[in-house]
LUMKEFI-418509 format. One record per residue (C-alpha): x, y, z; residue in one letter. Coordinates in pm, 1 decimal. Layout:
BEGIN
        xx        yy        zz  residuo
         X         Y         Z        a
...
//
This chain:
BEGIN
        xx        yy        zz  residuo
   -5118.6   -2152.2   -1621.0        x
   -4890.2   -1922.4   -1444.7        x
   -5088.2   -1625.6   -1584.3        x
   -5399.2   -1759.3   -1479.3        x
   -5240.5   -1807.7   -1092.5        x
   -5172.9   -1468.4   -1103.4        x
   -5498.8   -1326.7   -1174.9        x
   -5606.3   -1579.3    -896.4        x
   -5339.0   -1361.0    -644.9        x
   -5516.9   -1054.3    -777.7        x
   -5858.4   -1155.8    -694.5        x
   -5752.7   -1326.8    -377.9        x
   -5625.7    -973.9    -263.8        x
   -5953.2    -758.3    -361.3        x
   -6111.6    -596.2     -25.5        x
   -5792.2    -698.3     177.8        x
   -5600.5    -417.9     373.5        x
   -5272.5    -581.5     129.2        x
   -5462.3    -527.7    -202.5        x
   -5525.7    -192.6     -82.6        x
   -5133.3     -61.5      27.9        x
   -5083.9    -307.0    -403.9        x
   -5347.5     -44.4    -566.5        x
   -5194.0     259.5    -390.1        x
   -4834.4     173.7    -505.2        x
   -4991.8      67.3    -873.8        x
   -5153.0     367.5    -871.0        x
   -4824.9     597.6    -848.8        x
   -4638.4     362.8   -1089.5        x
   -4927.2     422.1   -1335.5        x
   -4865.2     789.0   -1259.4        x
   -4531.9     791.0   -1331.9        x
   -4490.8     561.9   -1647.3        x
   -4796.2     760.8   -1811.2        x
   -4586.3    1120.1   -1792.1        x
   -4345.9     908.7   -1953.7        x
   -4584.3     784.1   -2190.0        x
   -4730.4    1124.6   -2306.2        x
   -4360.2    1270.6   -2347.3        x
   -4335.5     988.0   -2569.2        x
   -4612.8    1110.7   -2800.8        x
   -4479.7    1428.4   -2787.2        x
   -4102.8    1400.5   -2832.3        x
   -3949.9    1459.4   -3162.1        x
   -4213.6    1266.9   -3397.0        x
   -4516.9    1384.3   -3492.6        x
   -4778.0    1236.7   -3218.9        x
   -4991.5    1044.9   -3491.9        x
   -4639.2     846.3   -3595.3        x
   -4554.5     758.0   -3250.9        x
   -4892.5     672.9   -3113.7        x
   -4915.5     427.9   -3448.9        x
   -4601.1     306.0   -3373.8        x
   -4649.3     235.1   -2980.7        x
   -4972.4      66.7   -3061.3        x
   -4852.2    -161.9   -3290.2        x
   -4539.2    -238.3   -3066.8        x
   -4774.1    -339.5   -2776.2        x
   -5106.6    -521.2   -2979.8        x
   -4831.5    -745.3   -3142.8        x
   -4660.0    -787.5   -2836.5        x
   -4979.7    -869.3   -2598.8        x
   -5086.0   -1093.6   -2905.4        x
   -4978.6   -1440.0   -2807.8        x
   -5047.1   -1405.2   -2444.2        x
   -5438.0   -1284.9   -2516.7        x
   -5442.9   -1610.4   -2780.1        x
   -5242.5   -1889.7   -2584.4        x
   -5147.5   -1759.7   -2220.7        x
   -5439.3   -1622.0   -2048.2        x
   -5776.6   -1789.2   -2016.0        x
   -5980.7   -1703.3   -2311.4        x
   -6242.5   -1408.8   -2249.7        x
   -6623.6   -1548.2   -2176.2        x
   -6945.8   -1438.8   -2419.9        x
   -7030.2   -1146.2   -2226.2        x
   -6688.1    -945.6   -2249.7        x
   -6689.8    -911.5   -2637.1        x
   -6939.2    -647.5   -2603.2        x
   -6749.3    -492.6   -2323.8        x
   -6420.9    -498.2   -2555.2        x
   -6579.4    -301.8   -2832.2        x
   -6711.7     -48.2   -2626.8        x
   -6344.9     -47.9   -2515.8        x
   -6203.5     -32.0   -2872.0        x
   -6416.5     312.1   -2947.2        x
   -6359.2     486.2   -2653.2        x
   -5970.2     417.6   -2673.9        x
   -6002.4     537.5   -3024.3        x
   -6161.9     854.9   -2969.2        x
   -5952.4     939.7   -2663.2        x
   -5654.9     894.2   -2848.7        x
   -5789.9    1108.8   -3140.4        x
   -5857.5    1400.4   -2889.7        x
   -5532.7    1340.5   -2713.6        x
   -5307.9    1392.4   -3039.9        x
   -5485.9    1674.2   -3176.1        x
   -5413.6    1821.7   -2872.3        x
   -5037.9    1763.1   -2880.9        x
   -5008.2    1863.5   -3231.1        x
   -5159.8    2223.2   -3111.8        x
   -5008.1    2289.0   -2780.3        x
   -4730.2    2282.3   -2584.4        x
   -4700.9    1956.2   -2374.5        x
   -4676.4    2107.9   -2031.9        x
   -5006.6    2318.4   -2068.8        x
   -5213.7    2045.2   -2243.8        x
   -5097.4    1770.9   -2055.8        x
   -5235.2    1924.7   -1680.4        x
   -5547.3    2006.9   -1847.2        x
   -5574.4    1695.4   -1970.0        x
   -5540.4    1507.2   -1665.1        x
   -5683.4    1766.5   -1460.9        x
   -6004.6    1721.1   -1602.9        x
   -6043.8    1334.4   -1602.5        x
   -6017.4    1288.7   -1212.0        x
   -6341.1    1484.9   -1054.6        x
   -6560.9    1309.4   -1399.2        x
   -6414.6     988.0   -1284.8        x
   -6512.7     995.7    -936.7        x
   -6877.2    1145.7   -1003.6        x
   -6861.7     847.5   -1258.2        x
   -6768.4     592.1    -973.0        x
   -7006.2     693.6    -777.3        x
   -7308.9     647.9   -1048.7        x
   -7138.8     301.3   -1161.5        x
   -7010.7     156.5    -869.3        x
   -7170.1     315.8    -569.9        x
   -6822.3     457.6    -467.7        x
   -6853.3     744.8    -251.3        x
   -6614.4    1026.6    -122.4        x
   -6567.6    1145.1     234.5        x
   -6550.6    1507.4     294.1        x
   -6201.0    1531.3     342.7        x
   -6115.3    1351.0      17.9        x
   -6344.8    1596.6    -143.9        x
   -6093.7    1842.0     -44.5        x
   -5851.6    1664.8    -134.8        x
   -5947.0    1628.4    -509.0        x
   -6039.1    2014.2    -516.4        x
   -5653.5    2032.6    -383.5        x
   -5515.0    1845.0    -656.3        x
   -5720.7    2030.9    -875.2        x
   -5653.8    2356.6    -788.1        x
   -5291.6    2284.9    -856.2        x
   -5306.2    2113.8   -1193.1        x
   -5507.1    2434.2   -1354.5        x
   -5317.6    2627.9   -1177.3        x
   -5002.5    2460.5   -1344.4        x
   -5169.8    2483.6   -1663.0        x
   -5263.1    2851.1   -1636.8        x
   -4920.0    2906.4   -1561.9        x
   -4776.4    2759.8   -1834.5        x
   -4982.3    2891.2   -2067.0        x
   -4910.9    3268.9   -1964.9        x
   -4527.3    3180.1   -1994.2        x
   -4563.2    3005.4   -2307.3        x
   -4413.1    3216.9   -2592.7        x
   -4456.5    3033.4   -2899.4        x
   -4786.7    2845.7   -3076.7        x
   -4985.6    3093.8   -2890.2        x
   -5263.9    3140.6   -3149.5        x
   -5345.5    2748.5   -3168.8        x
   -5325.3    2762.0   -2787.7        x
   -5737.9    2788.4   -2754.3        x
   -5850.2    2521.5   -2953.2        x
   -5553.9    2293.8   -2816.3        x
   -5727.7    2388.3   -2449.5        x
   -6070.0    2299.6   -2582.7        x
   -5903.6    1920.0   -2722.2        x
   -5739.0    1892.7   -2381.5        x
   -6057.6    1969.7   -2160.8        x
   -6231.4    1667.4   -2404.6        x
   -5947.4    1425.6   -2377.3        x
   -6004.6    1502.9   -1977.5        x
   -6357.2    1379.6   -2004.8        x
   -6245.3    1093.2   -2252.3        x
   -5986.2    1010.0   -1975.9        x
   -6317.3     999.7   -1752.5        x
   -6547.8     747.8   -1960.4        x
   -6279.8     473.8   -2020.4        x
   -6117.2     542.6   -1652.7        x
   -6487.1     469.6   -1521.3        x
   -6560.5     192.7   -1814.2        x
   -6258.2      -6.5   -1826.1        x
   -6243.5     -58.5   -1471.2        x
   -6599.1    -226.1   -1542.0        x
   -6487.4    -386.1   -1762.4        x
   -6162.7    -566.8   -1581.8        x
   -6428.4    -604.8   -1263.1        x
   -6677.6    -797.3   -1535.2        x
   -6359.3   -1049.5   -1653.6        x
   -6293.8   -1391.5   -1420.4        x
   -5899.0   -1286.8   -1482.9        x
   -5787.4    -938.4   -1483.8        x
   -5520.1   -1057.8   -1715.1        x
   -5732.8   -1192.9   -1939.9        x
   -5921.8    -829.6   -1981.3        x
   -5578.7    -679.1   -2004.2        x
   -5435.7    -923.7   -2272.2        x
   -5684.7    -847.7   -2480.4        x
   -5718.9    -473.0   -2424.9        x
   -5430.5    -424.1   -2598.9        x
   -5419.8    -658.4   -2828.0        x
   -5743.4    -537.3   -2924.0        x
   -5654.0    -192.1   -2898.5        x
   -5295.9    -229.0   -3119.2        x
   -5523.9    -243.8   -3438.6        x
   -5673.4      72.8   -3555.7        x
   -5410.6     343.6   -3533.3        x
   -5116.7     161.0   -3690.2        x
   -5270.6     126.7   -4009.9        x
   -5389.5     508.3   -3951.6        x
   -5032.2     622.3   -3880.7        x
   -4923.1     396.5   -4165.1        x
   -5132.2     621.5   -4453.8        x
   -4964.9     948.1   -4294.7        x
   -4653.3     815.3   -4294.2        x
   -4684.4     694.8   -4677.9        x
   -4847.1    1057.9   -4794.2        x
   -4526.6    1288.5   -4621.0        x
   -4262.9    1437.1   -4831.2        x
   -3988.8    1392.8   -4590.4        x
   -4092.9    1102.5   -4364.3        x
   -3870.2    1014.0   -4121.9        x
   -3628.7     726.1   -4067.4        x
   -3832.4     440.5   -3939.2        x
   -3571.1     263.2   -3707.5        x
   -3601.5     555.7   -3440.4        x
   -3958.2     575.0   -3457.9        x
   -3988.4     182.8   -3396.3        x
   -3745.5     227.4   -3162.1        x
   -3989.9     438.5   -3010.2        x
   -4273.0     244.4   -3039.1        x
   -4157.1     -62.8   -2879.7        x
   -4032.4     152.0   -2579.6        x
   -4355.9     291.0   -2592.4        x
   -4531.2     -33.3   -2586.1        x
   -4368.4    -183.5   -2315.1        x
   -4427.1     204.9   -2099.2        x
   -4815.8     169.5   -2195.6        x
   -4829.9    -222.2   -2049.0        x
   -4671.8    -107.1   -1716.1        x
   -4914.4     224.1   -1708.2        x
   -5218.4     128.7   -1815.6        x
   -5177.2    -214.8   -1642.2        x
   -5121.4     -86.5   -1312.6        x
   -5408.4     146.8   -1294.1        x
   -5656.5     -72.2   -1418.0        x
   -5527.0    -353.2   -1151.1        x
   -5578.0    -106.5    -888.6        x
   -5958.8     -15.7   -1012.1        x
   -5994.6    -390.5    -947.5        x
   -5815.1    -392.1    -615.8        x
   -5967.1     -72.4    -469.1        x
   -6168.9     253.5    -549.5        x
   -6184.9     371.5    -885.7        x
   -6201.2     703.3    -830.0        x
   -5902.8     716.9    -572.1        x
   -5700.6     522.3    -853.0        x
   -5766.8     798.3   -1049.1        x
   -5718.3    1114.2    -815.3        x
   -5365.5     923.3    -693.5        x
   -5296.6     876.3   -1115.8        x
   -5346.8    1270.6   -1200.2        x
   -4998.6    1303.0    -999.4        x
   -4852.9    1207.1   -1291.4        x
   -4889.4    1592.8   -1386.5        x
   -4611.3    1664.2   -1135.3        x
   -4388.7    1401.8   -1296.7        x
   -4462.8    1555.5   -1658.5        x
   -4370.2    1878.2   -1531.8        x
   -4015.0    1687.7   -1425.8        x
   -3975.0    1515.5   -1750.0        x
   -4045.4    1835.1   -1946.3        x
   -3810.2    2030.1   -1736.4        x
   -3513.8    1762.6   -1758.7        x
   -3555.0    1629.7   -2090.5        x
   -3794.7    1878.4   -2306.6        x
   -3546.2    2164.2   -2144.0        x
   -3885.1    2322.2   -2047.2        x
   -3812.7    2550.7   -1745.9        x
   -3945.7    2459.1   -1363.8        x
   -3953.2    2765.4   -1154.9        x
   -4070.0    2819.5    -767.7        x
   -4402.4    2865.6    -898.4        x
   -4433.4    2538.2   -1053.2        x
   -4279.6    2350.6    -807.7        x
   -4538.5    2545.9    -536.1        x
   -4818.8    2404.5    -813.8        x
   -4662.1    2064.4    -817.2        x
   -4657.2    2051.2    -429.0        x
   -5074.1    2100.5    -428.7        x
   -5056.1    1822.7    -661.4        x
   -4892.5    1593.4    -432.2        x
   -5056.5    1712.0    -120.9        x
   -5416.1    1663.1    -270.1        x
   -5315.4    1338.6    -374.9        x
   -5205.3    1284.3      -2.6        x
   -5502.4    1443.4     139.3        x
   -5749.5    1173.7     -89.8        x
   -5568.1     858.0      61.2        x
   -5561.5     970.8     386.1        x
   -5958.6    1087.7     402.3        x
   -6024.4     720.2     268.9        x
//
């Protein structure tokens, strides 16, 4: 019941000036945890290990609030959720090949750098959504500095350099993967009665596949590697994805999809900060500049709205 009272808060506050100010400040939170989130996957186990084990953590964690908390999904959103369980799976396919080639700080902008304009031309052909001029700018702001970050990085970068291309290449597709379930799975939490519900059983939903994929890896390595620090990881990880992922999608349902998403690709200047601090990957003037555009197209979008 109580979940169901607070999906009812959620759609109470869709098209109100308050669920607008909620989506802006879900939006940033869902920037921030998900730089979290990818230095996760790209800490000290291999990607494939830790995205198996943060799946698991949250599908058996979101497991008995899909099947006795929320309301239970209606006929027409099992469609919806498979289209959601293949797009999630090939995103996440594109996303660790990418890690496992490239350095995080150069894959990472590209990654997110792409996702934002397809997401907003994708709003626009699903939901009608349309940009003012001066959010336009604002978005080729943003833009400008997260390839510009990237192309930075990747000049200073001294070591992987020859698996640096085809890293690029997985990055730019993870962008537009980043695009399709940005655009679909904010359908898809407009198409439930409860946004919880569609949330619930996202993940639980979601927590299936890659486990058991991670699982054969682990079982076929020489040396694999102690499996308390990698849980460790993976419930972390789990509970880091349910704040991220939550929070955006909340705000697709509160307010613009594609202004979600432009105000979510600041989570690029936040990567740069974890990489920095805890990756001991350097920030220069430079970067920071880079970071700044970042912010300030991010600033630009919200305030042309």
């Amino acid at each position: 019941m109580r979940g169901a009272a607070l999906g009812e808060l959620i759609v109470s506050l869709e098209g109100t000036a308050a669920g607008e100010w909620l989506a802006l400040c879900l939006a940033l939170l869902a920037a921030l945890l998900h730089a979290v989130f990818g230095a996760l996957q790209k800490g000290r186990h291999d990607p494939l290990l830790a995205r198996g084990a943060i799946d698991a953590s949250y599908g058996l964690m979101a497991a008995p609030f899909a099947l006795f908390v929320v309301p239970w999904p209606e006929p027409h959103m099992w469609p919806i959720f498979a289209g959601v369980f293949v797009i999630h799976a090939l995103y996440k396919w594109a996303a660790l090949a990418s890690y496992r080639r490239g350095a995080y700080t150069v894959v990472y902008p590209v990654m997110r750098g792409t996702g934002p304009l397809f997401t907003v031309i994708g709003a626009w052909l699903l939901f009608g959504e349309t940009f003012s001029g001066v959010q336009w700018l604002g978005v080729a702001v943003l833009l400008a500095g997260i390839y510009g970050l990237a192309i930075y990085n990747m000049r200073t970068i001294t070591v992987d350099r020859d698996r640096l291309v085809p890293a690029l290449w997985l990055a730019v597709l993870t962008g537009l993967f980043v695009a399709l379930y940005t655009t679909y799975d904010a359908y898809g939490i407009r198409a439930a009665a409860d946004p919880f519900t569609f949330l619930a059983w996202f993940f639980f939903i979601d927590g299936m596949l890659y486990p058991f994929i991670a699982g054969r890896a682990y079982a076929r390595m020489a040396d694999p590697p102690t499996l308390g620090p990698l849980a460790l990881r993976g419930v972390i990880g789990g509970l880091v994805a349910f704040g991220s992922f939550g929070s955006i999608m909340l705000a697709t349902r509160l307010d613009q999809v594609g202004e979600a998403a432009v105000l979510r690709e600041t989570s690029t200047v936040f990567a740069a900060l974890i990489g920095w601090l805890l990756l001991g990957e350097r920030v220069g003037p430079r970067r920071a500049a880079l970071m700044g555009l970042i912010a300030a197209g991010a600033v630009i979008v919200e305030a042309g709205g």
